[in-house]
C-alpha positions in Angstrom: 22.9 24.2 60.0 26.1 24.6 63.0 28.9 22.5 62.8 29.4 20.2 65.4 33.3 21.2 66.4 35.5 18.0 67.0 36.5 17.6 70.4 40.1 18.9 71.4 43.2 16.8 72.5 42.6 17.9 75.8 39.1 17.1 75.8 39.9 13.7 75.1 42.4 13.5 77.8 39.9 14.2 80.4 37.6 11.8 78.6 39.7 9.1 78.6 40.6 9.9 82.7 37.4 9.8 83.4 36.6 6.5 82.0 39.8 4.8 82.3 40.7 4.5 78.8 43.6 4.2 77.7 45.4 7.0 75.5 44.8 7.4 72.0 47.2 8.3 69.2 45.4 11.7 67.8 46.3 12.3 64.3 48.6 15.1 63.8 49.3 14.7 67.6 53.0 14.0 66.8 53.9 16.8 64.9 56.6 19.5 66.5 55.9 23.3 66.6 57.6 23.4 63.1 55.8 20.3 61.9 58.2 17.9 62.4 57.3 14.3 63.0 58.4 12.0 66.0 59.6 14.6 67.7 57.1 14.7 70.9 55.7 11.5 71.1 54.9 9.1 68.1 56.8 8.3 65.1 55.0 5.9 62.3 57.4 2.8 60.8 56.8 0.4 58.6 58.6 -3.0 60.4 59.3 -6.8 58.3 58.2 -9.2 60.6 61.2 -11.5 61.4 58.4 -14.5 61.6 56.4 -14.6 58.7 58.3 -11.5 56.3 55.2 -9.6 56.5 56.2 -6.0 56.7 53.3 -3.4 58.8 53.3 -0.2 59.9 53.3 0.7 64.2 53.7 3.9 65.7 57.1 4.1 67.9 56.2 5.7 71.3 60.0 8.1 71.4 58.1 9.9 74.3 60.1 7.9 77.2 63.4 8.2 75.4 65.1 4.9 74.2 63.3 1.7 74.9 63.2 -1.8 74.5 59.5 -3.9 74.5 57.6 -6.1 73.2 54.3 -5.8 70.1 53.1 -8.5 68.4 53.1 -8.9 64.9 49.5 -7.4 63.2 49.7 -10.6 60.9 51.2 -13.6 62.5 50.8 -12.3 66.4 54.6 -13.4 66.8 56.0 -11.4 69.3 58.5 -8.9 68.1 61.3 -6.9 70.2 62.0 -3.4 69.3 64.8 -1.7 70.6 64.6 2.0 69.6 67.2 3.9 70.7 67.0 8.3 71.3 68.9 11.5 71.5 68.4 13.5 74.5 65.9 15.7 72.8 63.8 12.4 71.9 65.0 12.7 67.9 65.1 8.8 67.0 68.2 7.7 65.9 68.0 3.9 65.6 65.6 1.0 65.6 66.1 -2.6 65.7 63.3 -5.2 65.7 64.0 -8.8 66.1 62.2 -12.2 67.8 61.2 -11.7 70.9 61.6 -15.3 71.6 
């Protein structure tokens, strides 16, 4: 029986162009050439909500350098302000999340 191979990053890309989806976070997809995360894109970390103390993993988007916005807690749907800030090679070198209130 063939394996069916998985579809490429760039495959799903197009896929997602041609139907107007929005981007996914592929895993592995933040890795450097040396294997490095956070480097070219995403960076996982786990946050304490400042509402209800409940603490949850998000993946920082470092691929537009630093950043302030808005995400909603994934247990109370409070909305929480990050404020990440970057290096000029997109290395992150702090984060702050607060109310967004």
């Amino acid at each position: 029986m063939q394996r069916r191979s998985r579809p490429t990053i760039e495959d799903a890309r197009t896929i997602d162009e041609r139907y107007g989806l929005d981007p996914v976070f592929e895993p592995g997809a933040d890795r450097d050439a040396e294997g490095n995360r956070g480097r070219s894109g995403t960076q996982p970390y786990t946050v304490e909500c400042p509402y209800c103390g409940e603490s949850f993993e998000t993946l920082l988007d470092l691929s537009a350098g630093s950043a302030s916005y808005i995400e909603d807690c994934t247990v109370c749907c409070q909305p929480i302000e990050f404020d990440l800030q970057t290096d000029g090679a997109g290395k992150l070198l702090s984060v702050s999340a607060g109310r967004g209130d």
